[in-house]
N, C-alpha and C positions, 0 to 999 in steps of 0.2 A: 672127435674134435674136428670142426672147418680148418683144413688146411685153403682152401680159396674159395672166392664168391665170385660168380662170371653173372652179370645182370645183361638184360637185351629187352630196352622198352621195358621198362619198369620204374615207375612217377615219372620222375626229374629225370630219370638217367636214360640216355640213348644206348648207352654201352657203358660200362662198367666192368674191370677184371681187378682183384685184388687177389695177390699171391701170397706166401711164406707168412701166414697166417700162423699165430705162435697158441699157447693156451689162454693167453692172456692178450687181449689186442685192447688200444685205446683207439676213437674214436672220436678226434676232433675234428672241428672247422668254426666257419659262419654260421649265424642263421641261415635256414633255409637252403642250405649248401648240401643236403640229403643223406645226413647221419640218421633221420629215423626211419630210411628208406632202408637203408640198409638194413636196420633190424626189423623192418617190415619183411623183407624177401629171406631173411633167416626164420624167423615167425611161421610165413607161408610153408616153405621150405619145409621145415618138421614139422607142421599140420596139413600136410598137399592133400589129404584124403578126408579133410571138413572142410566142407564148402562155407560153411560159415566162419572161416576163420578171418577172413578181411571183416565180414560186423564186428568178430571179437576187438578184432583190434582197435577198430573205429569207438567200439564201447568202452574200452578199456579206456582209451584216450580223450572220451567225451567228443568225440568228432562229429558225431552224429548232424552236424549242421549239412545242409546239401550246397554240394559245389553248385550246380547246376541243376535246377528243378527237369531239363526236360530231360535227361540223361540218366542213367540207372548212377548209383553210390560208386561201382565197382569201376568206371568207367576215368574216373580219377587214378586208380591204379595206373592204368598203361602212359606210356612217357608223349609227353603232349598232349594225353584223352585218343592217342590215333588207337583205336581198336582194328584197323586193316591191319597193323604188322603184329608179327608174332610176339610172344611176348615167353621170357623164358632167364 
């Protein structure tokens, strides 16, 4: 079970810590407000050892569109596209 999620540079989020995480969590907001990020880095998280698991998930969600032609897919991951800061 996730008792917490600490994000740093990951899509939308600069930082992210969610605590006291239960069996059961709900997961609301706005659009765009970065509830599929979060299950994106839960995703990642238990597949960190397939590299292809950000296409999976792009394919699973029909994503496949490119943010930005001159920039790799993955590249959209980090929060703001900054690939200088760490990401974790």
């Amino acid at each position: 079970m996730i008792k917490e999620i600490s994000l740093k540079n990951f899509k939308c989020f600069n930082e992210l810590y969610l605590k006291q995480l239960k069996t059961l969590n709900i997961i609301a907001g706005k659009n765009n407000y970065g509830k599929t990020s979060i299950l994106d880095a839960i995703f990642c998280f238990y597949d960190v050892k397939n590299p292809a698991v950000l296409l999976n998930i792009q394919a699973f969600r029909k994503e496949m569109a490119e943010i930005n032609k001159n920039k790799p897919f993955w590249v959209s991951y980090f929060h703001d596209m900054d690939t200088s800061q760490k990401m974790s």
